[in-house]
C-alpha positions as CSV (number, residue, x, y, z in Angstrom):
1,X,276.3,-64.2,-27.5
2,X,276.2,-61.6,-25.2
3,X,274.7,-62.2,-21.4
4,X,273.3,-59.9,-19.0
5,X,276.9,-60.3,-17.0
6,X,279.0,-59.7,-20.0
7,X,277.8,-56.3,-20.5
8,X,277.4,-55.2,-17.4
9,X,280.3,-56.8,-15.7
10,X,281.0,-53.7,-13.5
11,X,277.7,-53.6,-11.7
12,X,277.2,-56.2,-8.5
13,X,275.7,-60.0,-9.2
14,X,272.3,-58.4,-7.4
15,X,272.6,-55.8,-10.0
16,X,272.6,-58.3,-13.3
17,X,270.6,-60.7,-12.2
18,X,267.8,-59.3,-9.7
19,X,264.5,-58.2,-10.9
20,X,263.8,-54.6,-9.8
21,X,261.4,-54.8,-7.3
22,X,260.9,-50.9,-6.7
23,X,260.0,-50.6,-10.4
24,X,257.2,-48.5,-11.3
25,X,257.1,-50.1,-14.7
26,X,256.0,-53.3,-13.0
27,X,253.8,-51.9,-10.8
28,X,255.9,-50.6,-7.5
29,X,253.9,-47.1,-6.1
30,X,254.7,-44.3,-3.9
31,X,252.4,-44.2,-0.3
32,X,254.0,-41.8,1.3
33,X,256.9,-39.1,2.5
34,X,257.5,-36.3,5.0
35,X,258.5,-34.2,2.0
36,X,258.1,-33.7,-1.1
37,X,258.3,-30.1,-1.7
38,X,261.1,-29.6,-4.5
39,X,259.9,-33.3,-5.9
40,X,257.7,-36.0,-5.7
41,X,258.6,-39.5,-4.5
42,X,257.0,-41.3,-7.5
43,X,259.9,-39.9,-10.2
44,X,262.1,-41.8,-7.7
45,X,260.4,-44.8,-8.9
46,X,260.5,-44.3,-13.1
47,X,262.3,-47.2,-15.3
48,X,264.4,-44.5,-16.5
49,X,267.6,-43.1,-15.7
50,X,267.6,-39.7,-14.1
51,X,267.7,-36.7,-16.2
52,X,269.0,-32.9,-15.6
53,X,267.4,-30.6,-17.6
54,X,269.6,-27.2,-17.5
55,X,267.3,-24.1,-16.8
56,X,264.3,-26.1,-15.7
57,X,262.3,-24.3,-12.7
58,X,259.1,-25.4,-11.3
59,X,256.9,-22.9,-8.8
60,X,259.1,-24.5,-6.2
61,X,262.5,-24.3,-7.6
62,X,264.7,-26.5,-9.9
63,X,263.1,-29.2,-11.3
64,X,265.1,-32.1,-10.5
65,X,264.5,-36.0,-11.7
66,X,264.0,-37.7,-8.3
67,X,263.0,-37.5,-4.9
68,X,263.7,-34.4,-3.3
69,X,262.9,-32.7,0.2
70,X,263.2,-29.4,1.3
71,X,266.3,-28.4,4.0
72,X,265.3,-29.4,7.0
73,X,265.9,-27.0,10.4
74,X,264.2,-28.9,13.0
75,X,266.7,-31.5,13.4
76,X,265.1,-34.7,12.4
77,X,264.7,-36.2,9.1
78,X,262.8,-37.1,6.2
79,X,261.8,-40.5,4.7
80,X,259.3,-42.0,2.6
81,X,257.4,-45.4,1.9
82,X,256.8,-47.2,-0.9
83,X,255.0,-50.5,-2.0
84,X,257.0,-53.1,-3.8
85,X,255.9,-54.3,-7.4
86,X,255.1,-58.3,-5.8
87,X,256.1,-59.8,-2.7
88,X,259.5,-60.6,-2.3
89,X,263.4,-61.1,-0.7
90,X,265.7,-58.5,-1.7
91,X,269.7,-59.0,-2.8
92,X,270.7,-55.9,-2.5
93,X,270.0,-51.8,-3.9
94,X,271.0,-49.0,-5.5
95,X,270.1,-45.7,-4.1
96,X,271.4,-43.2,-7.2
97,X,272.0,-39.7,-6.6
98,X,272.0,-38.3,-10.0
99,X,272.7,-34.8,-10.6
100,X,272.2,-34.3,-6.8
101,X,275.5,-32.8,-6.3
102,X,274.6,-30.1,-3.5
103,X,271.6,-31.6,-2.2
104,X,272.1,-35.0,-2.1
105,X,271.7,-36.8,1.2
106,X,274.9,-38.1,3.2
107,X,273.7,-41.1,4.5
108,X,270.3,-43.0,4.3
109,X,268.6,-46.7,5.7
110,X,266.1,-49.0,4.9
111,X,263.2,-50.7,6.7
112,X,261.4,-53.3,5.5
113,X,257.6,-54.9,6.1
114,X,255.3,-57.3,4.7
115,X,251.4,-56.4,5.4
116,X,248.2,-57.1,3.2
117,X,247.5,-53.3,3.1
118,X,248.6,-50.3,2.1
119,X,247.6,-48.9,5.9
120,X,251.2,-49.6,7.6
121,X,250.0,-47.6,10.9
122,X,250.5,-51.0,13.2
123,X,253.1,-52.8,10.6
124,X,256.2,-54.0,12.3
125,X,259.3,-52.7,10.6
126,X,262.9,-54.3,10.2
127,X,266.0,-52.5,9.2
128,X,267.3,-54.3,6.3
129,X,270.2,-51.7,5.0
130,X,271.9,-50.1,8.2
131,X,272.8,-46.3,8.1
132,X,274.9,-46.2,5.1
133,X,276.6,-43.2,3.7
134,X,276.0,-41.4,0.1
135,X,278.0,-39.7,-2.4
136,X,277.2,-36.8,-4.7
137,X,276.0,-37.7,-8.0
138,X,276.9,-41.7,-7.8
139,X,275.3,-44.7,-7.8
140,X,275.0,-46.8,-4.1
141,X,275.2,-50.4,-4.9
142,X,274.8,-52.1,-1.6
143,X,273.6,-56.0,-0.8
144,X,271.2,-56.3,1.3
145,X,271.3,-59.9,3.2
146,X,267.7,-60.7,4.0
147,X,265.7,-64.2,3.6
148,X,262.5,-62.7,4.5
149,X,259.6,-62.0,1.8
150,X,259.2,-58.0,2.0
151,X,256.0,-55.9,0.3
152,X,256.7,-52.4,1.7
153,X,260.0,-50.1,2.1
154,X,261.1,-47.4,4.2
155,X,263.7,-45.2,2.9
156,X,265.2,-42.8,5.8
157,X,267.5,-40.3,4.4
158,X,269.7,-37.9,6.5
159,X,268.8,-35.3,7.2
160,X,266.9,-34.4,3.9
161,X,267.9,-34.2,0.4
162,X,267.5,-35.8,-3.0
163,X,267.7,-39.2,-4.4
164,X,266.9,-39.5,-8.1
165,X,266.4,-43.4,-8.2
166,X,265.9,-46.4,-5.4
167,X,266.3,-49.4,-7.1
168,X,265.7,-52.8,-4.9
169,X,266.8,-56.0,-6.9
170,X,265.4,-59.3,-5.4
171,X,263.3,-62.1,-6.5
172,X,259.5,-61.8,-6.4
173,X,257.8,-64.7,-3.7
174,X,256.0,-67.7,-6.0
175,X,253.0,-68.5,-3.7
176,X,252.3,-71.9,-3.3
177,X,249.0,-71.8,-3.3
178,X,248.7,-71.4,-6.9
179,X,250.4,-74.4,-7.7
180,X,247.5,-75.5,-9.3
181,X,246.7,-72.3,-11.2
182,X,247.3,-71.2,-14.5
183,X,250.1,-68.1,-14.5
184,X,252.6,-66.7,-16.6
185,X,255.4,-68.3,-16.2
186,X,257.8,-65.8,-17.5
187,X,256.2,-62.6,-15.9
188,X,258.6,-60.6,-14.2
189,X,256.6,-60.6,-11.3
190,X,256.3,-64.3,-10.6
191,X,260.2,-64.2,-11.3
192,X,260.8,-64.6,-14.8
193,X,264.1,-62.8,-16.0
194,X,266.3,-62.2,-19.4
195,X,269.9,-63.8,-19.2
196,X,270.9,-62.6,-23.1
197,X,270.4,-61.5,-26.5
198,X,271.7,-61.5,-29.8
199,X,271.0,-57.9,-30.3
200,X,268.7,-55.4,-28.1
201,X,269.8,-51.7,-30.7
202,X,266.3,-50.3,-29.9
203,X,263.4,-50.0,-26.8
204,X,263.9,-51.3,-23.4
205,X,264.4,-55.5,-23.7
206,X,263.5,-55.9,-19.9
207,X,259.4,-54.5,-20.6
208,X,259.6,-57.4,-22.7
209,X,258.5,-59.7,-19.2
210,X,256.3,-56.5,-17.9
211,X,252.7,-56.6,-17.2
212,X,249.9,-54.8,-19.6
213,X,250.7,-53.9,-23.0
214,X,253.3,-51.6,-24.6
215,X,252.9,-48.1,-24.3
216,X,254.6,-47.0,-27.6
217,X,257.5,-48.5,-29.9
218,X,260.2,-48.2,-27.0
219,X,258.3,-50.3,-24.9
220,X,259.2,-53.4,-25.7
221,X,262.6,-55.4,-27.5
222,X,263.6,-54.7,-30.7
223,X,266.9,-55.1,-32.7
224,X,268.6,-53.9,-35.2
225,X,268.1,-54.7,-38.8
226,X,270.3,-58.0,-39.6
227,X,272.6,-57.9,-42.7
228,X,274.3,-61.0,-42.3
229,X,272.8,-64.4,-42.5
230,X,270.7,-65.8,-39.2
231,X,268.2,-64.7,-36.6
232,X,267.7,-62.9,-33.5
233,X,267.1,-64.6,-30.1
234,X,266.7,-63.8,-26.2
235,X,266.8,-66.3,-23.7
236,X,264.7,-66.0,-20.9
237,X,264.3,-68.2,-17.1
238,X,260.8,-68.9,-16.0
239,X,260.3,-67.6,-12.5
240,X,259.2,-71.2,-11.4
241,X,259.7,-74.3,-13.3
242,X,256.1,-75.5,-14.8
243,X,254.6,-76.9,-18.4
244,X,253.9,-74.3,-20.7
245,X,250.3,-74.8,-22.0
246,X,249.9,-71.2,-24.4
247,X,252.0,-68.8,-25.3
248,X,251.2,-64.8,-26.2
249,X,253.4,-62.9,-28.4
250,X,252.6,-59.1,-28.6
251,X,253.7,-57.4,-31.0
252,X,252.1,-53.7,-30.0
253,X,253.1,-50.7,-32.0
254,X,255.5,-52.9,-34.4
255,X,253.9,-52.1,-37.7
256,X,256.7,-52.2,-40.1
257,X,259.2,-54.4,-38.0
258,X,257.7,-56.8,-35.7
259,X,259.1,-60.2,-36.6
260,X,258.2,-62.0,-40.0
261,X,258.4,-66.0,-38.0
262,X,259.1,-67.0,-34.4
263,X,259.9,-70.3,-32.5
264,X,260.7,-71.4,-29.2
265,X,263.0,-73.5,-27.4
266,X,262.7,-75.0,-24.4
267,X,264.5,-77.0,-21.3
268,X,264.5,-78.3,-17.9
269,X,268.0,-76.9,-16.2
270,X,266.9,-77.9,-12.7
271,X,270.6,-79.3,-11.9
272,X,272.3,-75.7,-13.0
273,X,273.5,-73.8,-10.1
274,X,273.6,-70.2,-10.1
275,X,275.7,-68.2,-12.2
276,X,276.1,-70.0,-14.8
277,X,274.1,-67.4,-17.4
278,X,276.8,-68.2,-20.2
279,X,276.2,-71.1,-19.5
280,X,273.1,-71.8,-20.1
281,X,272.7,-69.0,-23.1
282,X,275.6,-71.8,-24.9
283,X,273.5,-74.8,-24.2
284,X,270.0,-72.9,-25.6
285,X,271.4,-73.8,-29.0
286,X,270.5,-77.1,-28.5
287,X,267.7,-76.8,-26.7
288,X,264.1,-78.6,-27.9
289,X,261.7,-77.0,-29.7
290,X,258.5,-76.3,-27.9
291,X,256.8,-74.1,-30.8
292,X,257.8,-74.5,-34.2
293,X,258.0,-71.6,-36.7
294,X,255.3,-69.7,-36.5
295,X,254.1,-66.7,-38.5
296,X,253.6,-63.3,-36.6
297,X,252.1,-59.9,-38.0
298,X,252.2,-56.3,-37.3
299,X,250.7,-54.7,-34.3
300,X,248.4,-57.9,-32.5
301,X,248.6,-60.1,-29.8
302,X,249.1,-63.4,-31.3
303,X,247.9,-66.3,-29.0
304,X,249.3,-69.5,-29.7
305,X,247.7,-72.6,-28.4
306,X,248.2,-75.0,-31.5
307,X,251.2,-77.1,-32.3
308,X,253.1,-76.0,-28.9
309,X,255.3,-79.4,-28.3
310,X,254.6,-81.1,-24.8
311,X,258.1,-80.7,-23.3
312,X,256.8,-81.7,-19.7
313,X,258.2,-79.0,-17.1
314,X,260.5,-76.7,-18.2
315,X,262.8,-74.0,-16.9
316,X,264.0,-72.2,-19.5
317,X,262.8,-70.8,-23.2
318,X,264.9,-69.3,-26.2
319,X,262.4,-67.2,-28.0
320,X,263.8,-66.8,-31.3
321,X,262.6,-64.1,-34.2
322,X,263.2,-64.4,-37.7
323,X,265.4,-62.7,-38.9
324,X,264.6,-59.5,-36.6
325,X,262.2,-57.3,-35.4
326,X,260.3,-55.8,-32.2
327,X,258.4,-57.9,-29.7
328,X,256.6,-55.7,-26.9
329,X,255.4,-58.4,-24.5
330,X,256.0,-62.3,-24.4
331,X,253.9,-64.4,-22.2
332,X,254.4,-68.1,-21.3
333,X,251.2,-69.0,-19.4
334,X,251.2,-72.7,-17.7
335,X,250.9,-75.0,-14.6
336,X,253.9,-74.7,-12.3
337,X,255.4,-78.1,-11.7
C-alpha cells in the first residue's frame, strides 16, 4: 500500500503533501523577467524534470532546460515574476538547479503578492523566502512559513544565472463565497490531492486531479498490467469536505487499457489530523461505497449521475479500477459542506 510519504520519504513533508502551485500543468504562467537571453522563464515552470541535452545550441548558446540569464556586469541583478496556478498559502519550495553547474545562481529570494491582475505596477510585495544560498546542480528544499493567501511570485536571483525548476508547494485558497456552488471537489486547484496507489508503472498519476483533458497517453494514471488476483486503486482527499453529486471519469487516449469496471469509496475523516496518509490509505478498505461497479470504455468521458450512493459530506474517495488500466482525469463535482 504504498503512500505518497513512503516513497518519497527523503523529500520534506511540503514536498509530499503540497500541491505545486507554480505548476504550469495546472495553469501557473510566466509575466515577466529582466532576462531571458540564454532561456525563457516559462521552461522554469514545465511538470517535468529538467533535461541536458549534450551538444544542443540555440542562436544564443547552449540550450539549457530552465530559466537562464545572461552574466550580468552592471552590478545588480535579475529576477522574474510569475502568476501562481490559484490563490493560495505556500509551505515551502524548491528552487532546482539542474545541470546548472557553472551558471547556476549563488543565492536567490522570494517575494510574494496577491492582486486581481496580472498588472503588479502598484502591488505591495512581501519577502516570504529570505536571501538564501544555492548549490550547483541540486535541489533547494526550503519551507516557507507564511499564512497569507499569495497569487503572484517574485524570484530574485544573485546576481544572474540559471534555475531549471521553481516549484512552490502550498494549498490553493477555497473561497467562501462558493459555498453554494457546484465545483469539483477533487480538482487540484480547489485543493484536492493523491495520498497513494496500488500501482502508478506508467504516465504522470498527479494530472490525474489537473484541469482540461489529457494531452496524450502519459497524461494521465495508468498501471501496470496485474497478474495476480485483485484491483487497482488510488486514494485521493477532496480539497474541501462537500457531498458529491456527479462524478466524471476520463478515460482520454486509453484505447486498449482504460479500465474494464470502476467504483468508488467514500468517507468523512473530519477528526484525522495531519499526517496520517497511512493512515487513512489503511482505513479506505473499509470505506462506503459511493458508486457501485460501473462499466467504463475506451477513450470517453464517462459522466456518472445514476446510482451514486448519498454518503452526506465526505472528505475522502478510493477510486478503485478493475483490474487495471489508465484513467486521464477524475472529477468529483458537488456542494461543499
Amino acid at each position: 500500500m504504498p503512500s505518497l510519504s513512503a516513497l518519497n520519504p527523503d523529500l520534506p513533508l511540503f514536498a509530499r503533501t503540497g500541491i505545486n502551485l507554480a505548476s504550469a500543468g495546472l495553469g501557473a504562467r510566466a509575466i515577466d523577467a529582466t532576462d531571458e537571453f540564454f532561456a525563457p522563464l516559462a521552461r522554469m515552470l514545465a511538470d517535468t524534470d529538467p533535461v541536458f541535452i549534450e551538444g544542443k545550441y540555440d542562436d544564443h548558446g547552449k540550450w539549457m532546460d530552465g530559466w537562464e540569464t545572461r552574466r550580468r556586469r552592471d552590478g545588480g541583478h535579475d529576477h522574474a515574476t510569475i502568476k501562481l496556478a490559484a490563490p493560495g498559502r505556500i509551505e515551502g519550495f524548491d528552487i532546482d538547479t539542474a545541470h546548472f553547474t557553472g551558471n547556476y545562481p549563488p543565492a536567490a529570494r522570494i517575494e510574494a503578492c496577491a492582486s486581481a491582475s496580472d498588472d503588479l505596477q502598484d502591488a505591495s510585495w512581501t519577502t516570504i523566502l529570505p536571501t538564501s544560498p544555492l548549490g550547483p546542480g541540486a535541489h533547494h528544499f526550503l519551507p516557507c512559513n507564511s499564512p497569507e493567501t499569495w497569487t503572484h511570485l517574485r524570484l530574485h536571483i544573485y546576481p544572474d544565472g540559471g534555475v531549471a525548476r521553481l516549484r512552490a508547494y502550498g494549498r490553493p485558497a477555497f473561497d467562501p463565497a462558493r459555498a453554494g456552488d457546484e465545483i469539483d471537489l477533487v480538482s487540484a486547484l480547489n485543493g484536492g490531492r493523491i495520498l497513494g496507489f496500488s500501482d502508478a508503472h506508467y504516465g504522470s498519476y498527479h494530472r490525474l486531479l489537473a484541469p482540461g483533458r489529457g494531452a496524450d497517453m502519459g497524461d494521465g494514471w495508468e498501471t501496470r498490467r496485474r497478474r495476480v488476483p485483485g484491483h487497482d486503486w488510488i486514494v485521493l482527499a477532496l480539497g474541501t469536505r462537500g457531498v458529491i453529486d456527479r462524478i466524471a471519469i476520463d478515460t482520454a487516449h486509453f484505447k486498449g487499457n482504460y479500465p474494464d469496471r470502476c467504483s468508488l469509496q467514500a468517507a468523512d475523516l473530519s477528526g484525522f489530523g495531519d499526517d496520517l496518509d497511512d493512515a487513512v490509505i489503511t482505513d479506505s478498505m473499509f470505506w462506503k461505497t459511493l458508486l457501485p461497479e460501473t462499466r467504463l470504455g475506451p477513450d470517453a468521458i464517462h459522466d456518472l449521475r445514476e446510482g451514486i450512493h448519498d454518503l452526506g459530506p465526505v472528505t475522502h474517495v478510493r477510486l478503485n479500477i478493475h483490474p487495471d488500466g489508465g484513467v486521464s482525469r477524475l472529477r468529483l463535482f458537488g456542494r461543499p459542506a
